[in-house]
C-alpha positions as CSV (number, residue, x, y, z in Angstrom):
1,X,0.0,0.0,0.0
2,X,1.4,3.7,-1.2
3,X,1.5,6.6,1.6
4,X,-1.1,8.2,-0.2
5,X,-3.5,5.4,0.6
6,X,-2.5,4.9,3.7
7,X,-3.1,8.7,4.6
8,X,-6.1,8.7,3.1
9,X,-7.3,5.4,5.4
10,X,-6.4,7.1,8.4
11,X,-7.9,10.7,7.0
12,X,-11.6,8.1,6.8
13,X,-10.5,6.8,9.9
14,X,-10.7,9.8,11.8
15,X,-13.6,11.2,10.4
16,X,-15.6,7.8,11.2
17,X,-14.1,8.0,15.0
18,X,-15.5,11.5,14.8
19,X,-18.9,10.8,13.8
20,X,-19.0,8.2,16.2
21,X,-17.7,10.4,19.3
22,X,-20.4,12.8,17.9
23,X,-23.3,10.1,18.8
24,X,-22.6,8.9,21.5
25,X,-21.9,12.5,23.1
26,X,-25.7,13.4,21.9
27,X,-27.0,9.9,23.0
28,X,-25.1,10.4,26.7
29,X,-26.8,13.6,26.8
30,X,-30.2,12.2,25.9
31,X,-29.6,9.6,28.7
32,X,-28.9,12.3,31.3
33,X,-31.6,14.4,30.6
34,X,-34.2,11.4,31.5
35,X,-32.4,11.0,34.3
36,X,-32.8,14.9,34.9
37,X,-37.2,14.5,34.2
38,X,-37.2,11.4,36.8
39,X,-39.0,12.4,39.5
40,X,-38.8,9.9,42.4
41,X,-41.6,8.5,43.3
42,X,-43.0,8.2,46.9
43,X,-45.9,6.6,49.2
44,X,-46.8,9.6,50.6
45,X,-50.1,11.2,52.7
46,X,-51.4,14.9,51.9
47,X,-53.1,16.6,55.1
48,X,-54.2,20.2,55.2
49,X,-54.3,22.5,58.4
50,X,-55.6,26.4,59.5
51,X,-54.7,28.6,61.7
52,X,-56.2,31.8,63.0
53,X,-55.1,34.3,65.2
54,X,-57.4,37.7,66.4
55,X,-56.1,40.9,67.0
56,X,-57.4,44.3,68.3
57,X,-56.5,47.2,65.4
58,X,-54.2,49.3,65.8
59,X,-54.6,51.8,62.7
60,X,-57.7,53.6,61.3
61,X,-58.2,54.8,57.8
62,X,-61.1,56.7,56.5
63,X,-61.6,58.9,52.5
64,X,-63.0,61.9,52.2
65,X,-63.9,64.2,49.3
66,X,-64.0,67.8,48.7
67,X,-65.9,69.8,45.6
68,X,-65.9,73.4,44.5
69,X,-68.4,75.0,41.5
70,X,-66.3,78.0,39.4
71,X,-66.4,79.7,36.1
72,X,-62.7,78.8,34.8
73,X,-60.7,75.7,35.6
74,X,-58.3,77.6,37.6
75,X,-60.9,79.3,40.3
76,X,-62.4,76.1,40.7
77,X,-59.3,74.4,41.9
78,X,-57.8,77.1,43.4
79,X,-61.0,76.7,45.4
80,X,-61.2,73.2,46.4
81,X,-57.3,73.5,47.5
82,X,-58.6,76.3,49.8
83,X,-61.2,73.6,50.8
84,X,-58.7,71.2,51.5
85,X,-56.0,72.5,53.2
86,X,-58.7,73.9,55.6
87,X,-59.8,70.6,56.0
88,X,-56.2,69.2,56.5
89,X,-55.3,71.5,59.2
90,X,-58.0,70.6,61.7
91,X,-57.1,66.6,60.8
92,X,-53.3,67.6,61.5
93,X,-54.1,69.2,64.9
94,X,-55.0,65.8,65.8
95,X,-51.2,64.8,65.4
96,X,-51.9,63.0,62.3
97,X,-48.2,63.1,60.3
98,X,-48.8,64.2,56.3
99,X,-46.8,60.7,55.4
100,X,-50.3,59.4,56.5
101,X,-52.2,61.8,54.5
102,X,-52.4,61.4,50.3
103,X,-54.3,62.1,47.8
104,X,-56.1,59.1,46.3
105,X,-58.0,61.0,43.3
106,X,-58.5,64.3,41.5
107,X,-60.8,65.9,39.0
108,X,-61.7,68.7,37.1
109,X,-64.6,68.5,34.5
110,X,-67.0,71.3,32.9
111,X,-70.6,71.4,33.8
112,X,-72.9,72.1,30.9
113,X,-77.0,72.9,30.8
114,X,-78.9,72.2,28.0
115,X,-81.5,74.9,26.8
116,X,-84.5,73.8,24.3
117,X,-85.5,76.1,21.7
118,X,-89.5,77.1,20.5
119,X,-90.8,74.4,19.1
120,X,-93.4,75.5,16.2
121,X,-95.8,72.9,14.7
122,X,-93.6,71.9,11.9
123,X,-91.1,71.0,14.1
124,X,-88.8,71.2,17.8
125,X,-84.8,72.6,17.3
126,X,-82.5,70.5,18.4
127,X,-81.6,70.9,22.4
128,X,-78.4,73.5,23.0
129,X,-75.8,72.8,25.1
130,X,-73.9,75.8,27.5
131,X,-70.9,75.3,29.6
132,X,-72.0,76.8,33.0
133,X,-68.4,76.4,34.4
134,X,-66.2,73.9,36.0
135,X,-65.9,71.6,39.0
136,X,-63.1,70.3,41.0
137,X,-63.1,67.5,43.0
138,X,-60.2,66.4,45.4
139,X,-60.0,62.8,47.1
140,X,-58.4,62.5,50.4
141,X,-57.1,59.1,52.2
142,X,-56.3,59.7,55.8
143,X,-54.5,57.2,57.8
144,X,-55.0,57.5,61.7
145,X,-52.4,55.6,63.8
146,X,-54.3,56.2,67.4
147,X,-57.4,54.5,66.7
148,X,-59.2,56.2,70.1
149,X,-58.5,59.7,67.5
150,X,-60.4,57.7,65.0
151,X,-64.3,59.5,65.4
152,X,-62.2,63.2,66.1
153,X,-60.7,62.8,62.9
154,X,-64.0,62.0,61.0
155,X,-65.3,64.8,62.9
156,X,-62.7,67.5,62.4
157,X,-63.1,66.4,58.3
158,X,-66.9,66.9,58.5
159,X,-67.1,70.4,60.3
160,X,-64.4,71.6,58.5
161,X,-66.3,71.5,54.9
162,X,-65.7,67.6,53.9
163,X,-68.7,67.1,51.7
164,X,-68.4,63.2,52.1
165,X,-66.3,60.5,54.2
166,X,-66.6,57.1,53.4
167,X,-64.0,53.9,53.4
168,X,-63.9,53.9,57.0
169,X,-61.9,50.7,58.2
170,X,-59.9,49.6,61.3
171,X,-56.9,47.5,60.1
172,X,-53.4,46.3,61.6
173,X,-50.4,47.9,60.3
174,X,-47.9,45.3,60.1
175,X,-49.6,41.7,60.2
176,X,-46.7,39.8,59.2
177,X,-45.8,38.9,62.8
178,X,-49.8,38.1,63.3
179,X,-49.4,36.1,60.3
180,X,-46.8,33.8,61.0
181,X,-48.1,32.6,64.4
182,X,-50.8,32.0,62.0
183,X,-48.8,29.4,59.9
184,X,-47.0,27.8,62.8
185,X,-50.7,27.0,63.9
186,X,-51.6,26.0,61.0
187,X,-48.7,23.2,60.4
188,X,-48.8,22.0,64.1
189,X,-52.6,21.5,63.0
190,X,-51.2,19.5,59.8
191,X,-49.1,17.7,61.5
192,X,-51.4,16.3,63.9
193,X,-53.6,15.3,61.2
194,X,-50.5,13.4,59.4
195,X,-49.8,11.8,63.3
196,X,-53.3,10.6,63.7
197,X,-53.5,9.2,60.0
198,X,-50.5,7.3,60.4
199,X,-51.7,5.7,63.4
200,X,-55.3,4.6,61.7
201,X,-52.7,3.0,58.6
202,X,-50.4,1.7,60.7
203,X,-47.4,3.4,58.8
204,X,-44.4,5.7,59.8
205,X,-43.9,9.4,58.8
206,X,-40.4,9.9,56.8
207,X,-40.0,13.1,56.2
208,X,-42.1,16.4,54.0
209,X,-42.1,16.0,50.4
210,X,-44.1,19.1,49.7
211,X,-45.1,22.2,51.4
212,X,-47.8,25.3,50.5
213,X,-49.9,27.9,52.2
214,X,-52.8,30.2,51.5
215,X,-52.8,32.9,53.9
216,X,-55.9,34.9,54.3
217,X,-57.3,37.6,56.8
218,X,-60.7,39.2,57.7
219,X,-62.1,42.0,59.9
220,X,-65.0,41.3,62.6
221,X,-66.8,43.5,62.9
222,X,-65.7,46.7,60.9
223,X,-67.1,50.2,60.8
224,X,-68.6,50.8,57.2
225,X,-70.8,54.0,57.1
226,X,-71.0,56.6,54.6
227,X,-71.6,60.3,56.2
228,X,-72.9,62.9,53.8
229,X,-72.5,66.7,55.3
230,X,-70.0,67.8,57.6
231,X,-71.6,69.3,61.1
232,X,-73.2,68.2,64.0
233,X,-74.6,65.5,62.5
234,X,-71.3,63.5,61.5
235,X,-69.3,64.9,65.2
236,X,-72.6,62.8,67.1
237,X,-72.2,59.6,64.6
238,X,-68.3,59.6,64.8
239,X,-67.6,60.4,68.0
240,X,-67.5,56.3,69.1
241,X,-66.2,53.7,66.4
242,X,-66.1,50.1,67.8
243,X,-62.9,48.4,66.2
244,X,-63.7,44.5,66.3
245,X,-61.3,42.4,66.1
246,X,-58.7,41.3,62.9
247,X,-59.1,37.2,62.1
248,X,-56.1,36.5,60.4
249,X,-56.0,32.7,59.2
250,X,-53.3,30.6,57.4
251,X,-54.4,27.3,55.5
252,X,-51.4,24.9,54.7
253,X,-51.2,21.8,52.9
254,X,-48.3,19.5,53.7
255,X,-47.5,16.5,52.1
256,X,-45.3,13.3,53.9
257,X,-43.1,10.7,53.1
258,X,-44.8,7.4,54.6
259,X,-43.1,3.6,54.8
């Protein structure tokens, strides 16, 4: 055999060790990626468990609005601002910070009339519309941190020219703490359930497989009243708002290893 066969036996050589380096690399990788989607398999028992814990509120919140009628856009908010701040200072007398105080909407839209003309016996013009002016409106959130200041604050709004306070509600600021005694409730409650199952099968807990939670919370009772006017009316009404109590609850599901 020449050198030139010979070179060109080993050049064929190669390239068949190549190809066949080539398939087995993509079949090895094949092979590990079904190893990858495996997902072992267990005897296993699902149990779900709930928690609740009750708290007294610690922070108030009501909305209230202000309105104002004027010929141009910029009298009619220049004022409902008047309106406003007036407003805002008797609620910050109470001590109430302006990081607790924001605006949650504002408008300002034109007012039009509509004027018909003579109708004759042939027939009725059509209706004419006229812009009359403009009115603002300005939406307050106000968050009270004493709750006992709760019915002065609604007051102060409504004798100081709030034309409507609504969204009143008694909440907890920070329930995260309230919430996780919640959950630790709730999976001693699991658990339980898992202990006493495994007892009625006559098998042995191994360890958790899987683990999720659903945490809720709700108010018992809240304050929900709408006051119109401000005066003596709203001072009377607002002067006393029960707080309840917060439920917070915290269902779990918890699922176990059993042999």
């Amino acid at each position: 055999m020449n050198t030139q066969e010979t070179q060109n036996l080993y050049k064929w050589a190669w390239i068949v060790l190549i190809i066949l380096a080539v398939f087995l690399g993509v079949q090895t990788l094949a092979a590990l990626k079904g190893l990858n989607d495996t997902t072992p398999s267990y005897n296993t028992i699902s149990v779900s468990g709930e928690g609740e814990v009750f708290a007294v509120p610690d922070v108030a919140s009501f909305s209230f609005s202000v309105s104002a009628d004027a010929a141009t856009v910029s009298e009619a908010q220049e004022e409902v601002t008047d309106k406003v701040d007036t407003v805002l200072a008797a609620v910050r007398d109470l001590g109430i910070d302006d990081k607790d105080i924001k605006t949650s909407d504002y408008n300002v839209y034109p007012r039009y009339s509509h004027t018909q003309g003579v109708c004759t016996s042939f027939s009725c013009p059509p209706s004419r519309q006229v812009l009359e002016g403009y009115t603002a409106s300005h939406n307050v959130t106000v968050k009270v941190r004493k709750t006992d200041d709760a019915g002065k604050a609604l007051a102060a709004a409504g004798d100081n020219g709030a034309t409507g306070i609504s969204n009143i509600s008694f909440t907890i600021d920070d329930p995260e703490a309230l919430l996780t005694e919640a959950r630790e409730k709730a999976i001693k409650n699991a658990r339980e359930k898992a202990e006493q199952l495994s007892d009625d099968l006559d098998v042995k807990l191994v360890r958790v497989v899987s683990f999720s939670d659903n945490a809720g919370g709700g108010v018992m009772p809240m304050y929900r009243e709408t006051l119109g006017m401000g005066g003596d009316a709203v001072a009377q009404s607002a002067r006393d708002l029960p707080t309840g109590e917060n439920k917070f609850v915290v269902v779990v599901s918890v699922t176990y290893e059993i042999r």
